[in-house]
C-alpha positions as CSV (number, residue, x, y, z in Angstrom):
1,X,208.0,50.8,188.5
2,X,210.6,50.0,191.5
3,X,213.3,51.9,193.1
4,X,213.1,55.5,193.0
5,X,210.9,57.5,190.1
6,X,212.1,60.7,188.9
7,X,210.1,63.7,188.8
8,X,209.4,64.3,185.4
9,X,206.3,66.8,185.1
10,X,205.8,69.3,182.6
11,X,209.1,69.8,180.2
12,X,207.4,72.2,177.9
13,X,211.0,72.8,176.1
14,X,210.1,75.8,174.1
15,X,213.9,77.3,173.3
16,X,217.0,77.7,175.3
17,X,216.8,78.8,179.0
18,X,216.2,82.5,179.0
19,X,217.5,84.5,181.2
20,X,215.6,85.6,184.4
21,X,213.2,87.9,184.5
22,X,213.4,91.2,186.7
23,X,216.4,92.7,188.2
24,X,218.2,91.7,191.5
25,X,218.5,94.6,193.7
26,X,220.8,94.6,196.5
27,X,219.1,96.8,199.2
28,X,218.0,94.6,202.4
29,X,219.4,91.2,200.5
30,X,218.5,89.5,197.1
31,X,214.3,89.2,196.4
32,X,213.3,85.8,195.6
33,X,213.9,83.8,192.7
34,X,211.0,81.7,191.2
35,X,212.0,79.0,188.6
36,X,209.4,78.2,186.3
37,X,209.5,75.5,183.5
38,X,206.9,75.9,180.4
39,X,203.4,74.6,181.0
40,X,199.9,76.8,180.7
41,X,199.5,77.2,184.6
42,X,202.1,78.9,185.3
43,X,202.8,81.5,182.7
44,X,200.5,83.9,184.7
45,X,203.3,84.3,186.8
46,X,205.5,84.8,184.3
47,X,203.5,87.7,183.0
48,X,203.8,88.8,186.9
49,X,207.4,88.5,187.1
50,X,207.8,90.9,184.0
51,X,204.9,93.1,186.0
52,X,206.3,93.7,189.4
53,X,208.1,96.4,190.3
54,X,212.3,95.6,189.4
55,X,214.1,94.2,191.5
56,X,211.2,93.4,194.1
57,X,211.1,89.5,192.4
58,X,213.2,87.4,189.4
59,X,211.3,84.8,187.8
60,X,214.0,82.3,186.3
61,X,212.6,80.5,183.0
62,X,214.0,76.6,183.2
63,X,213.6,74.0,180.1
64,X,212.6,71.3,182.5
65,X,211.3,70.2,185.7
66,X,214.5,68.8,186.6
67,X,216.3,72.1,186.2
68,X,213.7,74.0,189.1
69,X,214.5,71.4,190.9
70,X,217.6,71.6,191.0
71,X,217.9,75.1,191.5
72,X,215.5,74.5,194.4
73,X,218.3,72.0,195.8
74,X,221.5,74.2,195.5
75,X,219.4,77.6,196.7
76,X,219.2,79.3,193.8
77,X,215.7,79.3,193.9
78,X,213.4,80.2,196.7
79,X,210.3,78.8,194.6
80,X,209.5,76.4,191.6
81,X,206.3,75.5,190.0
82,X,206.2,71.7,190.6
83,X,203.2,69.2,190.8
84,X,202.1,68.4,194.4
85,X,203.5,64.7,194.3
86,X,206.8,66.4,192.8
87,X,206.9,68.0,196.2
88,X,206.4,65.0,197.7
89,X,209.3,63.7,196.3
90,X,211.1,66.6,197.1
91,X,210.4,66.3,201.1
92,X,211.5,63.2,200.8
93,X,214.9,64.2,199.5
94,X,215.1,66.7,202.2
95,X,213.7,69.9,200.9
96,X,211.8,71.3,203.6
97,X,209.2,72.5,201.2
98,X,206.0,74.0,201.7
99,X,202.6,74.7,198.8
100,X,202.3,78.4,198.5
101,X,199.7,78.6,195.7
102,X,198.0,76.0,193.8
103,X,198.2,77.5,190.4
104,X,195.8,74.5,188.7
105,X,194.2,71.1,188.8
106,X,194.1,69.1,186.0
107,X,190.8,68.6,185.1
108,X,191.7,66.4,181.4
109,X,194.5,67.7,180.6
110,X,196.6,64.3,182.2
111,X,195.2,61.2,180.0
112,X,195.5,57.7,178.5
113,X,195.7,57.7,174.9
114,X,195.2,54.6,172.8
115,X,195.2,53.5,169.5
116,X,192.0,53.1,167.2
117,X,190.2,49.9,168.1
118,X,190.5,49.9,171.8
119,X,188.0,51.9,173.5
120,X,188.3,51.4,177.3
121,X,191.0,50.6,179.8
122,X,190.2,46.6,179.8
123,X,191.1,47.0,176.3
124,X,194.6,47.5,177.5
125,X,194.5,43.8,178.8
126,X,198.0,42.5,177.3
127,X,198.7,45.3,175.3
128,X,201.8,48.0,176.4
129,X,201.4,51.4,177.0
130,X,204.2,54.5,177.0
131,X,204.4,55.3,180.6
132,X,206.8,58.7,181.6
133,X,209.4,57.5,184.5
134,X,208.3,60.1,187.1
135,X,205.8,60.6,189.9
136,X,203.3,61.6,187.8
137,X,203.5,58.8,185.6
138,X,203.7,56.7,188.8
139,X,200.2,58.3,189.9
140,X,198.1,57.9,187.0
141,X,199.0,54.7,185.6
142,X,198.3,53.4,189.3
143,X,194.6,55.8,189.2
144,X,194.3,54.1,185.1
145,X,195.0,50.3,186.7
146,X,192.9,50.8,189.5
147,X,189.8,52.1,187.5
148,X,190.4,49.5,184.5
149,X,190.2,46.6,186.8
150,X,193.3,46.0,185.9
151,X,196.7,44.4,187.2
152,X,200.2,45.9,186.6
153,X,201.2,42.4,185.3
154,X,198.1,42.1,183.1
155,X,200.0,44.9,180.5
156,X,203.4,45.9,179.4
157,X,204.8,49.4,181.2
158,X,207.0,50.7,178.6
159,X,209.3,53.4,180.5
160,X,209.6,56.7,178.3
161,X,211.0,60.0,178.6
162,X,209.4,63.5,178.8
163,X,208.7,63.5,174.5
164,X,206.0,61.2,174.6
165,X,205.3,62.4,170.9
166,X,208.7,60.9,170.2
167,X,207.9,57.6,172.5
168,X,204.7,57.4,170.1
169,X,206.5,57.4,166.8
170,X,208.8,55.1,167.3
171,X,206.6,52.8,167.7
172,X,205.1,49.4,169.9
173,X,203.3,51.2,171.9
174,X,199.4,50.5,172.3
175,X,198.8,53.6,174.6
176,X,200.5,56.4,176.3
177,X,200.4,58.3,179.3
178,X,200.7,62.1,178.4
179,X,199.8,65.6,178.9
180,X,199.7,68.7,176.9
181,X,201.0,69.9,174.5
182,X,201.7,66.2,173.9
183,X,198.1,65.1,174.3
184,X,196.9,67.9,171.4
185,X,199.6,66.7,169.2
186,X,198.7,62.6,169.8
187,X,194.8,63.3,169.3
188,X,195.6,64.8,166.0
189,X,197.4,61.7,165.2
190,X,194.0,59.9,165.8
191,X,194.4,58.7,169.4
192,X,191.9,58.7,171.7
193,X,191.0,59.5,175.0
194,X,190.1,56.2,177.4
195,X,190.4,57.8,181.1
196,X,191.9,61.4,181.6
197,X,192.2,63.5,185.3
198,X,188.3,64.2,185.2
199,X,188.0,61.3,186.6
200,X,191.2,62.3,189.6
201,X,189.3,65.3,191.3
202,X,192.1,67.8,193.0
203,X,194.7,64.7,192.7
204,X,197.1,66.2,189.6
205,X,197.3,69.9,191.1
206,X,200.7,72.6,190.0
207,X,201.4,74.4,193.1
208,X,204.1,76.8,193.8
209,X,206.7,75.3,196.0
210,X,208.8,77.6,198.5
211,X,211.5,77.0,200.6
212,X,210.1,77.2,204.2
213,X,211.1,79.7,206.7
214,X,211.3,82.8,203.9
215,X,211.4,86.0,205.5
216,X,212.0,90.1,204.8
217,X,212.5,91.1,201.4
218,X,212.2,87.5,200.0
219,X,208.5,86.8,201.5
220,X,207.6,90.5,200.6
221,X,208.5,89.8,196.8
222,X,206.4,86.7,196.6
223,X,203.5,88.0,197.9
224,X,203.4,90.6,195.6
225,X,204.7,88.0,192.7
226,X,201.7,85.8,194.0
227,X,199.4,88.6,193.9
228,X,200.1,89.6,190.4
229,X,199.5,85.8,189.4
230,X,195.9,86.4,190.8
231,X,195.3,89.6,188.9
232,X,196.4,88.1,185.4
233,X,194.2,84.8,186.3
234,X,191.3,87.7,186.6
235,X,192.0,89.1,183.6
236,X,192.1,85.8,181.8
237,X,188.4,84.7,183.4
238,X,187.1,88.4,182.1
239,X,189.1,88.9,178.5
240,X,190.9,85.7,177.8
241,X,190.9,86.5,174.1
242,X,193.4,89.7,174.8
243,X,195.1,88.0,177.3
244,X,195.9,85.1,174.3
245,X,197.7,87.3,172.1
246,X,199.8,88.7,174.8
247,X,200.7,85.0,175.8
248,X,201.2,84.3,172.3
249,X,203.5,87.1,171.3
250,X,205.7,85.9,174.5
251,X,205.8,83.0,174.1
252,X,206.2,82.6,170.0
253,X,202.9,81.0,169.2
254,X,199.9,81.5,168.1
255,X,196.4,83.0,170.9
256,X,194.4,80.0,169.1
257,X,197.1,77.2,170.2
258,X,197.5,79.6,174.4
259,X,193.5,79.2,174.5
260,X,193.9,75.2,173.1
261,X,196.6,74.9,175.6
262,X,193.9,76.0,178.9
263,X,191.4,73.1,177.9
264,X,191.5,70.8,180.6
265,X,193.0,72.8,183.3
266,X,190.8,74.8,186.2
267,X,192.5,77.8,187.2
268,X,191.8,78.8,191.1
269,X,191.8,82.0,192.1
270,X,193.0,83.8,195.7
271,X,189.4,83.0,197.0
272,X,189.8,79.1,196.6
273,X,193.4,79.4,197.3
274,X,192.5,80.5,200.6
275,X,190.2,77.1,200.7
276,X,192.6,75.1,199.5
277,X,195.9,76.0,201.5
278,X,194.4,77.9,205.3
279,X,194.7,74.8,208.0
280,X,193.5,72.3,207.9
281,X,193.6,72.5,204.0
282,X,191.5,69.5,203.8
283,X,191.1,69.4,200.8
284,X,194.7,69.1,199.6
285,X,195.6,67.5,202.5
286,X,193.2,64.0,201.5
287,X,194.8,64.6,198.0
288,X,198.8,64.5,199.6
289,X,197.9,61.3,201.6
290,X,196.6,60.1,198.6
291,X,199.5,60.6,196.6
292,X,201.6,59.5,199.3
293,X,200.3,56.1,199.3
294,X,200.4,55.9,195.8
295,X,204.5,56.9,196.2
296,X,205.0,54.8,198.9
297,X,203.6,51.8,196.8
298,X,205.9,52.6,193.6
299,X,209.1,52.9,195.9
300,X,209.2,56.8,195.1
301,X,209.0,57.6,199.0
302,X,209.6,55.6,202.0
303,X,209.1,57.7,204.7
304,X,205.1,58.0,206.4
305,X,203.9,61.6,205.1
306,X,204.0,64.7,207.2
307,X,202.0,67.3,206.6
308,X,203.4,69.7,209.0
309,X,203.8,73.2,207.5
310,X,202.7,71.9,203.7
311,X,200.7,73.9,202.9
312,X,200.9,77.6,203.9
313,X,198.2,80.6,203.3
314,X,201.4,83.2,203.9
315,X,201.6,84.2,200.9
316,X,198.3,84.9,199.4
317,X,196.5,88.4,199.2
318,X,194.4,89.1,202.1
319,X,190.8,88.7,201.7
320,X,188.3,91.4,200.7
């Protein structure tokens, strides 16, 4: 993949745009806006954004990716849910970005999916495989190469869009790069797994992104938008099966297909937030470099990373 690669993650299209959630207030300015596209991680938040108090935050639902991100560009959002190489991109572009909650890390739910008779990424030696034109794409068919032995020019890249269950059916394709609900759908079909993000510990990881330098009423709503996203992640780790139906009934399917939709994914909590995002942030730290040099490589950044004011412990609940 040359020139620059689109960020693509995560366009759970699930109906139109709906409206935002909470109401604007106008005492001490607007509270912050949050724009969230559909995938599993973040819909805690979304259950926080209808919690909070009105008017103290407004969670924006967006079809894709691309929208958050644009909203994120033109100001009309002070955070989006984005993967942490999407705000690597984003940096790059000039959003001075910072992580403000890691809401998951893919632990299977990112994988290679091939057809019956090849069972391991050699097996992909001149075959082609359905690769999505973004950064994530970028990252794991670089982590699949790398661990298959494997030479870019020793397969055929087939660029695809964001319905990879589309890519799939139209056929010529010997494998695919996907994610859910894509990957449920594809297994069905009788696809199966060769190398998923099990094997990418802490590399595919949704964060919240926020606009740096957030202050007053904005940074007060977050926090408490953050901390309700903590207290539903609770309630899912203690009674997940109520929790299901009330994710169903929002979001028009069915508790069996929300608790489906959470295999694969490990949901932190404020304790390993704290771990993950108070300096040095090690931890994701090693991953952005990582994901950096895999950028860099693909032509999707150009500039040396910075992690100056990345990641940021602001916004979390204090600890206990």
């Amino acid at each position: 993949m040359t020139g620059r690669v689109r960020f693509g993650r995560r366009a759970f299209v699930a109906g139109a745009v709906s409206a935002g959630v909470g109401l604007a207030g106008c005492e001490s300015g607007p509270p912050p806006r949050v724009a969230l596209h559909r995938w599993p991680g973040y819909e805690f938040m979304r259950l926080a954004g209808r919690a909070v108090p009105s008017g103290s935050a407004v969670v924006v639902d967006t079809a894709t990716v691309q929208q958050s991100l644009a909203m994120l560009a033109d100001g009309s959002a002070d955070g989006a849910g984005l993967t942490l190489d999407q705000v690597l991109g984003a940096r790059e572009t000039g959003l001075d970005l910072g992580v403000a909650l890691v809401f998951d890390i893919s632990s299977g739910a990112d994988a290679v999916l091939a057809r019956p008779g090849i069972g391991t990424l050699a097996g992909l030696r001149g075959r082609a495989i359905g690769v999505e034109k973004s950064t994530l794409g970028a990252v794991m068919i670089a982590k699949a190469l790398e661990a298959g032995g494997l030479r870019r020019t020793d397969l055929t890249v087939v660029d695809m869009d964001e319905d990879h269950v589309a890519a799939w059916e139209r056929g010529g394709l010997d494998a695919i790069i996907t994610y859910e609900p894509s990957l449920a759908r594809l297994r069905a079909s009788g696809l199966r797994s060769i190398f998923d993000s099990r094997s990418l510990p802490r590399l595919i990881v949704d964060v919240l992104a926020v606009r740096r330098g957030l202050s007053g009423r904005r940074a007060d709503g977050l926090r408490e938008l953050v901390a309700g996203h903590f207290e539903f992640v609770d309630e899912w780790r203690q009674s997940p099966a109520d929790l299901a139906y009330r994710l169903a009934t929002m979001l028009s399917t069915t508790a069996e297909e929300i608790a489906e939709s959470y295999r694969g994914i490990d949901l932190p909590d404020a304790v390993y937030n704290r771990r993950y995002l108070t300096p040095p942030a090690a931890e994701m730290t090693a991953a952005a470099h990582e994901l950096a040099g895999i950028l860099r490589e693909t032509g999707a950044i150009a500039r040396p990373l910075s992690t100056e004011g990345l990641f940021l412990a602001d916004f979390l609940p204090r600890a206990r």
